[in-house]
C-alpha positions in Angstrom: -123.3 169.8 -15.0 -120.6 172.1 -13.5 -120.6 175.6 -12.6 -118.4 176.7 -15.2 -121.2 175.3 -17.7 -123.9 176.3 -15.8 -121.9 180.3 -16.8 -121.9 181.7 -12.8 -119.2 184.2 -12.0 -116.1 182.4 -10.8 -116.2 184.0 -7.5 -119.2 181.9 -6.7 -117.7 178.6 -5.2 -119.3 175.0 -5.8 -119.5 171.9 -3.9 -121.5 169.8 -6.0 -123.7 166.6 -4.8 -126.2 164.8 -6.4 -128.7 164.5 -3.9 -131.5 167.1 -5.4 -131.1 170.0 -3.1 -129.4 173.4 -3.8 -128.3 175.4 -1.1 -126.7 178.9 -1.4 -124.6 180.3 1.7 -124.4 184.0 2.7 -120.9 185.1 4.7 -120.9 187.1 7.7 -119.8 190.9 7.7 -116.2 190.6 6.4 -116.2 186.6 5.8 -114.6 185.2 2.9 -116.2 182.3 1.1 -113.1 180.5 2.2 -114.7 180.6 6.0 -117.9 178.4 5.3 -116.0 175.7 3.1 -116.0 173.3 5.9 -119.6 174.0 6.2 -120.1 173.7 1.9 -118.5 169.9 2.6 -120.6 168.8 5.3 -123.5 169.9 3.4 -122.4 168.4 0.3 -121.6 165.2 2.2 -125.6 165.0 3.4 -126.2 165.3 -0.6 -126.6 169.2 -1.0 -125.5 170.7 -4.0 -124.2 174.2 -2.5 -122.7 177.3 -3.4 -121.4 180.2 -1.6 -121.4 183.1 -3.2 -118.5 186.0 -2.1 -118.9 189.8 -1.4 -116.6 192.0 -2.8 -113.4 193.9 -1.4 -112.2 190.4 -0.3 -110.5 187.4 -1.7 -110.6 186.8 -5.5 -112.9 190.3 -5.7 -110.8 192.6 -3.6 -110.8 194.9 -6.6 -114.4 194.8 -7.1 -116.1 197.6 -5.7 -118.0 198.0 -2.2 -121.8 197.5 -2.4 -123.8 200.4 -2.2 -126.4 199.0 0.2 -127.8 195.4 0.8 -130.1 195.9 -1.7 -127.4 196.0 -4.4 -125.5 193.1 -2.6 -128.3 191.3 -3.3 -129.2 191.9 -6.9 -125.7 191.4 -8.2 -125.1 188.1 -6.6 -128.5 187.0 -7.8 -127.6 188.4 -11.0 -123.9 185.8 -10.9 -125.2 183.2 -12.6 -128.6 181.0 -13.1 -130.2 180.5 -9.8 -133.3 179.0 -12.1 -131.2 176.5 -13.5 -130.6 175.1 -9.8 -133.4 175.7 -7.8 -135.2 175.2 -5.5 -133.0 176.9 -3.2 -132.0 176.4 0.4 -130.5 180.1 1.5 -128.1 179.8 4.4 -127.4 183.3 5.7 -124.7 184.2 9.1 -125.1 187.3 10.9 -125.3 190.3 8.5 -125.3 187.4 5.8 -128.9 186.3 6.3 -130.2 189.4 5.6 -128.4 189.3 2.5 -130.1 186.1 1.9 -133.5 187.5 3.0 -133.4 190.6 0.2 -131.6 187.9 -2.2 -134.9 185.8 -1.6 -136.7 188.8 -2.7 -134.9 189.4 -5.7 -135.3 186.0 -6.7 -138.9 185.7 -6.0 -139.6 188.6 -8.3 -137.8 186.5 -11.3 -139.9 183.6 -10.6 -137.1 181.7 -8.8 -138.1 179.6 -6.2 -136.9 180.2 -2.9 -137.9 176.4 -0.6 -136.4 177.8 2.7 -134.3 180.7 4.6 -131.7 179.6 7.0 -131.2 182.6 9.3 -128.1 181.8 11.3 -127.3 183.9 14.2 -128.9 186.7 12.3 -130.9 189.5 13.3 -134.6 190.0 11.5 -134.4 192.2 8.9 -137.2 194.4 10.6 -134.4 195.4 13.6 -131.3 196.5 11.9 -132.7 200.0 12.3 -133.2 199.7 15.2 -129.2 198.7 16.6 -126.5 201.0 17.8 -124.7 202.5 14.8 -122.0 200.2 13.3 -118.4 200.9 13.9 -116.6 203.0 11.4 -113.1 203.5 12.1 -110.7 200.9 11.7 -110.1 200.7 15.2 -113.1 200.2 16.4 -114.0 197.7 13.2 -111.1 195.5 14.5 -112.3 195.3 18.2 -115.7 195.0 17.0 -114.6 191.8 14.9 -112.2 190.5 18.2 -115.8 191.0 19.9 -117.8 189.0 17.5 -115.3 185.8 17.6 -114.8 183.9 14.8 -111.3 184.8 13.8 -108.2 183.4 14.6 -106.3 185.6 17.1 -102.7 184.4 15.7 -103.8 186.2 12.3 -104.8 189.6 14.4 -100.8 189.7 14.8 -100.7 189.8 11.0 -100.6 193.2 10.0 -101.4 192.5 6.5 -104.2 190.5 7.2 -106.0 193.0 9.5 -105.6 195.4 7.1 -107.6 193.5 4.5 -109.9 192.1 6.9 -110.9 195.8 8.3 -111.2 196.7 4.4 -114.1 193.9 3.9 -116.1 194.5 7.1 -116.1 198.6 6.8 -117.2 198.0 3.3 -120.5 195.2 4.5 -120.9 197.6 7.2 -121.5 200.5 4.4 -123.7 199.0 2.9 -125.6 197.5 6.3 -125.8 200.8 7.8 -128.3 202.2 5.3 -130.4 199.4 5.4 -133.9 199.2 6.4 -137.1 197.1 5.9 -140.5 197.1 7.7 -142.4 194.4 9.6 -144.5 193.5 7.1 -141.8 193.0 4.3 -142.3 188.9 3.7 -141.1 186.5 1.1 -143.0 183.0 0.6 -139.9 180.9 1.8 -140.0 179.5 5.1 -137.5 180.9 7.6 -135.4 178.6 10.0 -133.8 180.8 12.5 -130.6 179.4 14.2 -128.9 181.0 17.2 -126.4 179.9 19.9 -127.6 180.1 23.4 -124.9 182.3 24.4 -125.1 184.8 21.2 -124.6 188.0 23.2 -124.6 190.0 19.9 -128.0 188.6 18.7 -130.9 188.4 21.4 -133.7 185.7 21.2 -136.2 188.3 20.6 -134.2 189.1 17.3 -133.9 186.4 16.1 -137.9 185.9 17.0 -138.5 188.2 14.8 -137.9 186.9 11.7 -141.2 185.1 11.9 -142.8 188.8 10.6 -140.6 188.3 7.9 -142.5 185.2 6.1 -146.0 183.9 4.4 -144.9 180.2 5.2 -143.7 178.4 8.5 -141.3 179.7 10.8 -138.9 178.0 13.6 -136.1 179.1 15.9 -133.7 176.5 16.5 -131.2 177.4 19.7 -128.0 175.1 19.8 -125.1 175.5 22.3 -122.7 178.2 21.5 -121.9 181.5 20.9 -121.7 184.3 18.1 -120.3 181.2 15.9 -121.8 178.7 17.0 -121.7 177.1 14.1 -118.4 176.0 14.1 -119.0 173.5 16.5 -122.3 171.9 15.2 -122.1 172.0 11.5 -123.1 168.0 11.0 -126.4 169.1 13.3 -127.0 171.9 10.8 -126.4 170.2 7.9 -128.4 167.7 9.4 -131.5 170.0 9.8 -131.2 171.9 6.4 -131.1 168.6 4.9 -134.1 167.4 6.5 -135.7 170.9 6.2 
C-alpha cells in the first residue's frame, strides 16, 4: 500500500520496503527531509519501511507556518497521516530532531500507537534543553552557529539565496526549541537508543546519558567515530543497529 493510499500529507516522504519494520526519521534544527534521504535508502535497503516527516518553513512547506513550540511540532506531524496503520514504529530523531521524536512518541502513545524504540542521534535528553545556553537568534549568529554545528556544505554558504532560506528554517526550530521544557521523570514506554560521535563537541556524554531518565523500558548509548554528524559516515552501521534493534 502507498503513502498516497495510506492519505499522509505529501510532505511526509516514503521509502518503502517490505521487511515489517516502520521507521520514522526526525531532521535536525533547519534540516530538510531532503538531508536524511541517503539515510531513508540505506534503511530501506536493510528492509525498513521509512518515512521522514519535514518541518515547516523549508522545502515543499516553506509557506507553512513556524511551530509554536515542540509540542505543537509534534502533534501536527503525528496528526499527517495514520501512524496506526504502520506501526510499530522505530523513531529516528538528530540533534534537536530526537526530541521531536521523544514528544512525538508521547503523542502517539496517548492514541494507542505503539512506539517499539527511540533512536536518539546525537541528541541531547529532553530533561537538559533548559538547562543550555540560550539559542542564537539573529541571523548572524544563526549562520555561524550552523558553520559550528557542521553538516552543511560550505560551497552553498556562498549562496546567498540559500543562506537566506536556511537561517529562515533553523530561527524558526530554534523558536520553537527555546520554550521547551520537560522534567526528569517525563518517560514514554519505548526503549531509547542513544547514538553520539565521540568527538560531538556540541552534545556531551552526560547528555546524551541522560536520556535513560527519559524511558520505562531499556536504554543504551551507542558512541561511533565522528563528530556533530557523525552519521554521515556510518549510516550502513546505523541502519545496521536499528534494524537489529
Amino acid at each position: 500500500m502507498t503513502t498516497q493510499q495510506l492519505e499522509f500529507a505529501p510532505w511526509v516522504k516514503h521509502f518503502p520496503a517490505a521487511g515489517g519494520s516502520t521507521a520514522v526519521v526526525f531532521p535536525h534544527a533547519g534540516g530538510a527531509a531532503a538531508a536524511y534521504r541517503r539515510l531513508a535508502k540505506t534503511f530501506a535497503d536493510k528492509g525498513i519501511d521509512t518515512y521522514i516527516v519535514q518541518y515547516p518553513q523549508r522545502a515543499d512547506r516553506l509557506r507553512h507556518p513556524a511551530a509554536a513550540s515542540i509540542g505543537d511540532l509534534a502533534t501536527q506531524l503525528f496528526e499527517a497521516g495514520p501512524w496506526d496503520r504502520v506501526g510499530p514504529l522505530d523513531l529516528f530523531g538528530h540533534c534537536m530532531g530526537a526530541v521531536v521524536a521523544f514528544e512525538f512518541a508521547r503523542v502517539a502513545e496517548r492514541h494507542g500507537v505503539p512506539v517499539r524504540t527511540l533512536w536518539a542521534s546525537a541528541g541531547q535528553a529532553p530533561s537538559t534543553v533548559a538547562e543550555s545556553s540560550p539559542l542564537p537568534s539573529t541571523d548572524r549568529d544563526v549562520l555561524a552557529d550552523m558553520v559550528d554545528l557542521g553538516g552543511t556544505d560550505p560551497r552553498l554558504l556562498d549562496d546567498e539565496d540559500f543562506v537566506e532560506l536556511l537561517v529562515m528554517a533553523v530561527r524558526a526550530d530554534y523558536r520553537a526549541l527555546s520554550g521547551y521544557t520537560c522534567g526528569r521523570d517525563e518517560r514514554i514506554t519505548a526503549d531509547i537508543h542513544a547514538l553520539r560521535g565521540d568527538r560531538d563537541h556540541r552534545i556531551s556524554r552526560e547528555w546524551s546519558q541522560r536520556w535513560a531518565s527519559h524511558t520505562a523500558g531499556r536504554f543504551t548509548l551507542s558512541t561511533l567515530p565522528g563528530g556533530h554528524f557523525y552519521l554521515d559516515e556510518h549510516l550502513d552501521a546505523v541502519a545496521a543497529l536499528v534494524n537489529g534493534g
